[in-house]
C-alpha positions in Angstrom: 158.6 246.4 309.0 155.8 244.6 310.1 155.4 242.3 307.6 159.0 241.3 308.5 158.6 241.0 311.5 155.9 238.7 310.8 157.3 236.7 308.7 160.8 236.1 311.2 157.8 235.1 313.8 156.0 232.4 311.3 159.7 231.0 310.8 160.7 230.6 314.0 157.4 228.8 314.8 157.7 226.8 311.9 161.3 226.1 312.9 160.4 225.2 316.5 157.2 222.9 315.2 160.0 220.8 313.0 162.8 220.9 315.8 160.1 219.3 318.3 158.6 216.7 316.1 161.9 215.6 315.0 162.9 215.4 318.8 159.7 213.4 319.9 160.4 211.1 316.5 163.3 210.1 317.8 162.2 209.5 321.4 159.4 207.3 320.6 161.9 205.1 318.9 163.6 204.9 321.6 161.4 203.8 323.2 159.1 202.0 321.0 161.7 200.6 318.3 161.7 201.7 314.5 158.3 203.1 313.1 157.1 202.4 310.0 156.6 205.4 307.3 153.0 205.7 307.8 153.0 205.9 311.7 156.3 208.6 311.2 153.3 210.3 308.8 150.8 210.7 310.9 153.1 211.8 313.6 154.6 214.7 311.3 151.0 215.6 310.5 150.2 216.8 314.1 150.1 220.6 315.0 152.8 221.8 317.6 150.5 221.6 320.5 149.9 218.0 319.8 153.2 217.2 319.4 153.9 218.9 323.2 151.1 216.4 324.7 152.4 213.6 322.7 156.3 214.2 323.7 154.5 214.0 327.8 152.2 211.1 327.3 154.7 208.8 325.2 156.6 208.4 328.5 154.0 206.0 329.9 154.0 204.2 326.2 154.8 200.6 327.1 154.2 199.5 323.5 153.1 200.6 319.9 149.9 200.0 320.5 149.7 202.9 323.3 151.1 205.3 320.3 148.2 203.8 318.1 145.4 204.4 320.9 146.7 208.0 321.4 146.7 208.9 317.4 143.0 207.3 317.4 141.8 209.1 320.2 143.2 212.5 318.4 141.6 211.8 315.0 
């Protein structure tokens, strides 16, 4: 039971991880215009907490080059 249980846990953090760096995706091209494949890369390579700060801090984004500066400083 416990390895079910688990197992439902890792999926719905999984699940959650995807559903918010889909959601942040889309709202930095909102508000940035398209991104190139490599930027959308490194973007889906960040863990679920980073993708949280990043969803707060791209509201002051002005341009790409604030996205770039944040990625950099997170390396």
């Amino acid at each position: 039971m416990q390895l079910v249980t688990g197992w439902l846990e890792g999926e719905q953090r999984h699940g959650r991880h995807e559903e918010a760096r889909d959601l942040v995706l889309r709202q930095l091209e909102h508000r940035l215009g398209r991104l190139e494949r490599p930027l959308k890369r490194r973007v889906r390579q960040l863990s679920l907490v980073q993708i949280e700060a990043l969803g707060e801090a791209l509201l002051d984004f002005a341009e790409r080059s604030d996205l770039d500066t944040w990625l950099e400083q997170r390396r």
